[in-house]
C-alpha positions in Angstrom: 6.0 -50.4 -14.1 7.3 -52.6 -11.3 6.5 -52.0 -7.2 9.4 -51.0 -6.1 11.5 -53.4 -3.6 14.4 -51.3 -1.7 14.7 -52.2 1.8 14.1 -49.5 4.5 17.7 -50.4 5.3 19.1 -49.3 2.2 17.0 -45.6 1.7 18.3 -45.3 5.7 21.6 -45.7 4.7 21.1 -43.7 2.0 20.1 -40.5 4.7 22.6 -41.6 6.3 25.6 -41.0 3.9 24.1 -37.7 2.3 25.7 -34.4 3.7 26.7 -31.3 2.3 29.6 -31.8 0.7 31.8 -29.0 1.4 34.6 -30.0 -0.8 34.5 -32.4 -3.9 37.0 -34.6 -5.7 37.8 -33.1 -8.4 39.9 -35.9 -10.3 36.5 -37.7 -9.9 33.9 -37.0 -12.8 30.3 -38.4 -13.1 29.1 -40.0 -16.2 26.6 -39.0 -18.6 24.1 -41.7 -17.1 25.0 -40.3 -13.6 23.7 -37.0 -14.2 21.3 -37.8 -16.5 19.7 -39.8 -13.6 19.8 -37.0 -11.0 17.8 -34.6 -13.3 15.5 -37.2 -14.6 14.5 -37.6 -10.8 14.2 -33.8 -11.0 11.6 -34.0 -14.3 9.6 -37.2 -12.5 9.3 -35.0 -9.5 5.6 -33.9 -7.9 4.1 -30.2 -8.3 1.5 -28.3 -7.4 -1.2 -28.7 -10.0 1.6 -30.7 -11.8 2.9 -27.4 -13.8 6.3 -28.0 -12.9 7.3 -24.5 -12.1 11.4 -25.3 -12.7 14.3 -24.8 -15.1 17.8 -26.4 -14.1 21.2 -25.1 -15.9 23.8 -27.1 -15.5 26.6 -25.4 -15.5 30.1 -27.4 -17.0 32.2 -24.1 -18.8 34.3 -23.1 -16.3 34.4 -19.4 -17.2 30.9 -19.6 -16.3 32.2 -21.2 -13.1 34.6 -18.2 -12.4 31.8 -15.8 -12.9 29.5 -16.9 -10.3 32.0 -16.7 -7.7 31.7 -13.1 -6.7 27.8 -13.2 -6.1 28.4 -16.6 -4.5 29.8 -16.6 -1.9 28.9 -20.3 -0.5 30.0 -22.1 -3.7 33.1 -21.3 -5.0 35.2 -24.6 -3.5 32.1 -26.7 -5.1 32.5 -24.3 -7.9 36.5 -25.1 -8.3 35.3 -29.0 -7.2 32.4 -30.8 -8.2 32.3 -32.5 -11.2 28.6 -31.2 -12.0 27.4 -27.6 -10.4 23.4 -26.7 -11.1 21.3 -24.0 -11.0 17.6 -24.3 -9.9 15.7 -22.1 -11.4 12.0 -21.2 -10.7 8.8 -19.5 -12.7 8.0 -16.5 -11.7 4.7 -15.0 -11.9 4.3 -13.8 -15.1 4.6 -18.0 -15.9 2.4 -19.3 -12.5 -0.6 -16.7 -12.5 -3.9 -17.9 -13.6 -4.4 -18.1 -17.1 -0.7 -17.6 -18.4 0.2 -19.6 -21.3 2.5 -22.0 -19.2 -0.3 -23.4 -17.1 -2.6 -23.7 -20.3 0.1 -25.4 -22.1 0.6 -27.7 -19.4 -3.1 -28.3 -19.0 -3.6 -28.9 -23.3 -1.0 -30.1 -24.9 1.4 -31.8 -21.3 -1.0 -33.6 -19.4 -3.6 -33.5 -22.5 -6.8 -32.5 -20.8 -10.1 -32.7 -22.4 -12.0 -29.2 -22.9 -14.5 -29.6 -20.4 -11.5 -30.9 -17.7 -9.2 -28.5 -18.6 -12.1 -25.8 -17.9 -13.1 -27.2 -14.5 -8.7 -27.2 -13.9 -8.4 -23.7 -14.5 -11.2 -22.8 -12.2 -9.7 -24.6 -9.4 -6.5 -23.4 -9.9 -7.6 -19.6 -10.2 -9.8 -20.5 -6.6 -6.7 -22.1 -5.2 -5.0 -19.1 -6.0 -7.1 -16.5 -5.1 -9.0 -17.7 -1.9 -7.2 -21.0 -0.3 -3.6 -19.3 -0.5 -4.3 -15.8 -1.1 -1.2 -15.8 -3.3 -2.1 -12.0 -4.3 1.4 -10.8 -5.1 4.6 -11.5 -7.6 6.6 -12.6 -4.5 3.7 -14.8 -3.0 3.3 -16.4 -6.6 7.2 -16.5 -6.8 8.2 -18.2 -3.1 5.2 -20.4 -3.3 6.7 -22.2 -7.0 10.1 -22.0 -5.3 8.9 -24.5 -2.5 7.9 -27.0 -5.4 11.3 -26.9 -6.7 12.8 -28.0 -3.8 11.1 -31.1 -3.8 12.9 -31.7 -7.2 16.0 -30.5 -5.3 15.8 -33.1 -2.2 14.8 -35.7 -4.9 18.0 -35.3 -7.2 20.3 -35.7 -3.5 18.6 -38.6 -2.5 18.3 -40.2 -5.6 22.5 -39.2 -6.1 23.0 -40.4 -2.2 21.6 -43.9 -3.3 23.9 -44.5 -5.8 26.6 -43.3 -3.6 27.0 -39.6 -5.0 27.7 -36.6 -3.0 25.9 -33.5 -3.3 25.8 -29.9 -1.4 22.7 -27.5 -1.5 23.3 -24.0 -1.8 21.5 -21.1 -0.5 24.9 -18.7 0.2 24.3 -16.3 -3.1 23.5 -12.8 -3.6 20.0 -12.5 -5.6 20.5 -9.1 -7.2 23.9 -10.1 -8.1 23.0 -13.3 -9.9 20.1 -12.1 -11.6 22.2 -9.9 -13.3 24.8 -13.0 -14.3 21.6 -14.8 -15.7 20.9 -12.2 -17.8 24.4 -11.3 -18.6 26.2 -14.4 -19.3 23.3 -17.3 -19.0 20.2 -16.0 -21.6 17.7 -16.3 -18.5 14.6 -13.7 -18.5 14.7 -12.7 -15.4 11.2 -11.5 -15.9 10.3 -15.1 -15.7 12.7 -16.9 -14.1 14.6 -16.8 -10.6 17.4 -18.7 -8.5 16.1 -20.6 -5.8 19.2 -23.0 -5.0 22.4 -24.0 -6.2 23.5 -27.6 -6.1 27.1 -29.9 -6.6 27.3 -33.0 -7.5 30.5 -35.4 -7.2 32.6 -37.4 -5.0 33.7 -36.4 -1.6 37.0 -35.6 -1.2 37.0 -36.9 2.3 34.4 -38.2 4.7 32.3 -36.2 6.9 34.6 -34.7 10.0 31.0 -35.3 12.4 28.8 -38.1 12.3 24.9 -36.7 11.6 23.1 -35.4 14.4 19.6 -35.1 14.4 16.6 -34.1 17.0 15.2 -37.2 18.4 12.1 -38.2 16.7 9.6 -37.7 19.7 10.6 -34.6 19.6 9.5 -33.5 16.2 6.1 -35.6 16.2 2.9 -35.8 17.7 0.3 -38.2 17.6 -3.1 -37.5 18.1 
Protein backbone atom coordinates (compact mmCIF):
# COMPACT_ATOMS: atom_id res chain seq x y z
CA UNK A 1 0.00 0.00 0.00
CA UNK A 2 1.21 3.31 -1.34
CA UNK A 3 0.74 7.03 0.60
CA UNK A 4 -1.51 8.50 -1.28
CA UNK A 5 -0.36 11.67 -3.43
CA UNK A 6 -3.62 13.76 -4.75
CA UNK A 7 -3.19 17.31 -4.50
CA UNK A 8 -5.58 19.36 -2.20
CA UNK A 9 -6.34 20.99 -5.50
CA UNK A 10 -7.71 18.14 -7.12
CA UNK A 11 -10.11 16.62 -3.83
CA UNK A 12 -11.15 20.66 -3.92
CA UNK A 13 -12.24 20.49 -7.25
CA UNK A 14 -13.61 17.38 -6.60
CA UNK A 15 -16.17 19.29 -3.80
CA UNK A 16 -16.40 21.53 -6.03
CA UNK A 17 -18.13 19.70 -9.07
CA UNK A 18 -20.28 17.32 -6.76
CA UNK A 19 -24.05 18.42 -6.50
CA UNK A 20 -27.18 16.78 -6.53
CA UNK A 21 -27.84 15.87 -9.63
CA UNK A 22 -31.39 16.52 -10.33
CA UNK A 23 -31.56 15.09 -13.72
CA UNK A 24 -29.14 12.50 -15.35
CA UNK A 25 -28.10 11.57 -18.90
CA UNK A 26 -29.67 8.89 -19.67
CA UNK A 27 -27.93 7.86 -23.08
CA UNK A 28 -24.89 7.90 -20.76
CA UNK A 29 -24.21 4.51 -18.86
CA UNK A 30 -21.36 3.73 -16.29
CA UNK A 31 -19.22 0.75 -16.71
CA UNK A 32 -18.87 -2.25 -14.61
CA UNK A 33 -15.43 -0.81 -13.21
CA UNK A 34 -17.35 2.50 -12.56
CA UNK A 35 -19.70 1.19 -10.26
CA UNK A 36 -17.78 -1.43 -8.99
CA UNK A 37 -15.49 1.41 -7.70
CA UNK A 38 -18.26 3.49 -5.98
CA UNK A 39 -19.37 0.44 -3.84
CA UNK A 40 -16.03 -0.78 -3.19
CA UNK A 41 -15.39 2.75 -1.48
CA UNK A 42 -18.76 1.87 0.23
CA UNK A 43 -17.15 -1.80 1.65
CA UNK A 44 -13.58 0.10 2.54
CA UNK A 45 -15.62 2.60 4.40
CA UNK A 46 -15.13 3.16 8.56
CA UNK A 47 -17.77 1.92 11.26
CA UNK A 48 -18.46 1.99 14.58
CA UNK A 49 -16.75 -0.99 16.08
CA UNK A 50 -16.01 -1.89 12.35
CA UNK A 51 -19.41 -4.11 12.08
CA UNK A 52 -20.44 -2.50 9.08
CA UNK A 53 -24.03 -2.08 9.82
CA UNK A 54 -25.07 -1.70 5.75
CA UNK A 55 -26.58 -3.52 2.78
CA UNK A 56 -26.75 -1.67 -0.71
CA UNK A 57 -29.24 -2.91 -3.59
CA UNK A 58 -28.52 -1.73 -6.63
CA UNK A 59 -31.34 -1.48 -8.46
CA UNK A 60 -30.93 -1.86 -12.70
CA UNK A 61 -34.70 -3.77 -13.69
CA UNK A 62 -36.64 -1.07 -14.50
CA UNK A 63 -39.97 -2.49 -13.32
CA UNK A 64 -38.30 -2.29 -10.04
CA UNK A 65 -37.60 1.26 -11.09
CA UNK A 66 -41.43 1.97 -11.81
CA UNK A 67 -42.39 0.52 -8.50
CA UNK A 68 -40.56 2.75 -6.30
CA UNK A 69 -41.90 5.75 -7.74
CA UNK A 70 -45.16 6.06 -5.85
CA UNK A 71 -43.41 5.91 -2.30
CA UNK A 72 -40.75 8.12 -3.78
CA UNK A 73 -41.49 10.94 -4.39
CA UNK A 74 -37.84 12.74 -4.77
CA UNK A 75 -36.47 10.10 -7.16
CA UNK A 76 -38.48 9.31 -9.95
CA UNK A 77 -36.51 11.70 -12.70
CA UNK A 78 -33.22 9.90 -11.25
CA UNK A 79 -35.36 6.87 -11.32
CA UNK A 80 -36.27 7.44 -15.30
CA UNK A 81 -32.35 8.84 -15.56
CA UNK A 82 -29.37 7.60 -13.92
CA UNK A 83 -27.63 5.03 -15.21
CA UNK A 84 -27.21 3.32 -11.69
CA UNK A 85 -29.97 3.98 -8.78
CA UNK A 86 -29.05 2.38 -5.05
CA UNK A 87 -30.59 1.69 -2.06
CA UNK A 88 -28.76 2.10 1.31
CA UNK A 89 -29.89 -0.18 3.54
CA UNK A 90 -29.13 -0.35 7.36
CA UNK A 91 -29.19 -3.21 10.32
CA UNK A 92 -31.63 -2.84 12.48
CA UNK A 93 -31.46 -3.92 15.97
CA UNK A 94 -32.20 -7.25 16.05
CA UNK A 95 -28.55 -7.32 13.85
CA UNK A 96 -26.61 -4.27 16.16
CA UNK A 97 -27.63 -5.21 19.82
CA UNK A 98 -25.09 -6.78 21.93
CA UNK A 99 -24.43 -10.23 21.48
CA UNK A 100 -26.42 -10.82 18.03
CA UNK A 101 -24.80 -13.16 15.75
CA UNK A 102 -23.75 -10.25 13.25
CA UNK A 103 -21.42 -8.58 15.73
CA UNK A 104 -19.99 -12.07 16.85
CA UNK A 105 -19.45 -13.01 13.29
CA UNK A 106 -17.78 -9.88 12.65
CA UNK A 107 -15.66 -10.18 15.72
CA UNK A 108 -14.68 -14.26 14.85
CA UNK A 109 -14.65 -15.14 11.71
CA UNK A 110 -14.35 -10.95 9.78
CA UNK A 111 -11.78 -9.29 11.64
CA UNK A 112 -10.58 -12.81 13.18
CA UNK A 113 -10.22 -11.87 16.85
CA UNK A 114 -8.47 -14.08 19.33
CA UNK A 115 -10.86 -15.47 22.28
CA UNK A 116 -9.60 -13.46 24.90
CA UNK A 117 -9.85 -10.08 22.38
CA UNK A 118 -12.94 -10.89 21.19
CA UNK A 119 -14.18 -11.26 24.93
CA UNK A 120 -12.71 -7.92 26.15
CA UNK A 121 -14.60 -6.44 22.33
CA UNK A 122 -17.85 -7.57 23.30
CA UNK A 123 -17.62 -6.02 26.78
CA UNK A 124 -16.83 -2.73 25.39
CA UNK A 125 -19.28 -2.80 23.00
CA UNK A 126 -22.21 -3.97 25.37
CA UNK A 127 -20.66 -0.72 27.85
CA UNK A 128 -20.65 1.52 24.81
CA UNK A 129 -24.08 0.55 24.28
CA UNK A 130 -25.57 0.57 27.41
CA UNK A 131 -23.85 3.53 29.42
CA UNK A 132 -21.70 5.94 26.91
CA UNK A 133 -24.79 6.19 24.39
CA UNK A 134 -27.62 4.92 26.24
CA UNK A 135 -28.84 3.33 22.97
CA UNK A 136 -31.78 1.60 25.03
CA UNK A 137 -34.34 1.29 22.20
CA UNK A 138 -34.88 -0.34 18.48
CA UNK A 139 -34.94 3.18 17.04
CA UNK A 140 -31.83 4.43 19.08
CA UNK A 141 -29.95 1.12 17.88
CA UNK A 142 -31.58 1.75 14.40
CA UNK A 143 -30.70 5.80 13.71
CA UNK A 144 -27.40 5.37 15.41
CA UNK A 145 -26.22 2.37 12.49
CA UNK A 146 -27.99 4.70 10.02
CA UNK A 147 -25.33 7.59 10.73
CA UNK A 148 -22.50 4.99 9.87
CA UNK A 149 -23.98 4.37 6.67
CA UNK A 150 -23.80 7.62 5.63
CA UNK A 151 -20.26 7.81 5.84
CA UNK A 152 -20.29 4.92 3.10
CA UNK A 153 -22.83 7.17 1.41
CA UNK A 154 -20.62 10.57 1.22
CA UNK A 155 -17.59 8.21 0.45
CA UNK A 156 -19.25 6.56 -2.82
CA UNK A 157 -20.14 10.58 -4.07
CA UNK A 158 -16.83 11.71 -3.46
CA UNK A 159 -15.03 8.91 -4.69
CA UNK A 160 -17.73 9.10 -8.07
CA UNK A 161 -17.10 13.19 -7.98
CA UNK A 162 -13.32 12.37 -8.51
CA UNK A 163 -13.58 10.48 -11.31
CA UNK A 164 -15.96 12.99 -12.67
CA UNK A 165 -19.40 11.11 -11.87
CA UNK A 166 -22.47 12.68 -10.82
CA UNK A 167 -24.51 11.58 -8.10
CA UNK A 168 -27.85 12.81 -6.09
CA UNK A 169 -28.63 11.66 -2.38
CA UNK A 170 -32.08 10.97 -1.57
CA UNK A 171 -33.99 11.34 1.50
CA UNK A 172 -37.67 12.29 -0.40
CA UNK A 173 -39.27 8.65 0.34
CA UNK A 174 -42.11 7.45 2.27
CA UNK A 175 -40.68 4.71 5.01
CA UNK A 176 -43.88 2.79 5.53
CA UNK A 177 -44.44 2.71 1.97
CA UNK A 178 -41.00 1.35 0.99
CA UNK A 179 -40.72 -1.09 3.60
CA UNK A 180 -43.50 -2.67 2.23
CA UNK A 181 -41.80 -2.67 -1.56
CA UNK A 182 -38.74 -4.34 0.18
CA UNK A 183 -40.62 -6.88 1.34
CA UNK A 184 -42.90 -7.16 -1.57
CA UNK A 185 -40.81 -6.94 -4.55
CA UNK A 186 -36.93 -6.74 -3.13
CA UNK A 187 -36.68 -10.14 -0.52
CA UNK A 188 -35.42 -7.58 2.35
CA UNK A 189 -36.45 -8.61 6.10
CA UNK A 190 -37.64 -5.73 7.22
CA UNK A 191 -37.21 -7.09 10.66
CA UNK A 192 -33.57 -6.51 10.02
CA UNK A 193 -33.07 -4.16 7.59
CA UNK A 194 -34.23 -0.47 6.86
CA UNK A 195 -33.82 2.44 4.13
CA UNK A 196 -31.81 5.13 5.15
CA UNK A 197 -31.01 6.85 1.66
CA UNK A 198 -31.32 6.51 -1.84
CA UNK A 199 -28.62 7.43 -4.20
CA UNK A 200 -28.04 8.03 -8.45
CA UNK A 201 -25.28 7.70 -10.12
CA UNK A 202 -24.51 8.97 -13.88
CA UNK A 203 -23.74 11.84 -15.99
CA UNK A 204 -25.35 15.13 -15.68
CA UNK A 205 -27.55 16.05 -18.21
CA UNK A 206 -26.56 19.63 -17.84
CA UNK A 207 -24.47 21.68 -15.54
CA UNK A 208 -25.48 23.14 -12.32
CA UNK A 209 -27.99 26.33 -12.98
CA UNK A 210 -26.10 27.99 -9.44
CA UNK A 211 -22.65 27.96 -8.65
CA UNK A 212 -22.18 26.30 -4.80
CA UNK A 213 -22.77 28.44 -1.96
CA UNK A 214 -21.53 27.74 1.20
CA UNK A 215 -21.29 29.51 4.87
CA UNK A 216 -17.96 31.03 5.18
CA UNK A 217 -15.64 28.92 7.11
CA UNK A 218 -15.22 31.28 10.24
CA UNK A 219 -18.39 30.88 10.59
CA UNK A 220 -18.76 27.19 11.18
CA UNK A 221 -15.35 26.89 13.28
CA UNK A 222 -13.97 27.78 16.47
CA UNK A 223 -10.67 27.51 17.76
CA UNK A 224 -9.80 27.23 21.18
Amino acid sequence: MKTPNISKEEIINAFQFRHACKEFDATKKLTDEDINFILQLANLSPSSFGFEPWHFIVVQDKELREALKPASWGAPVKLDTASHFILGLTMKAPMTKWGSDHTKRMMKEIRKMPDDMLAAYSKFHKEFLESDFNLDTDKKLFDWASKQCYIALANMMTGAAMNGIDSCPIEGFHQQKVDQLLQEKFDVDTSLYGLSYMVAFGNRKAAPSKAKNRRDLSEIVTWK
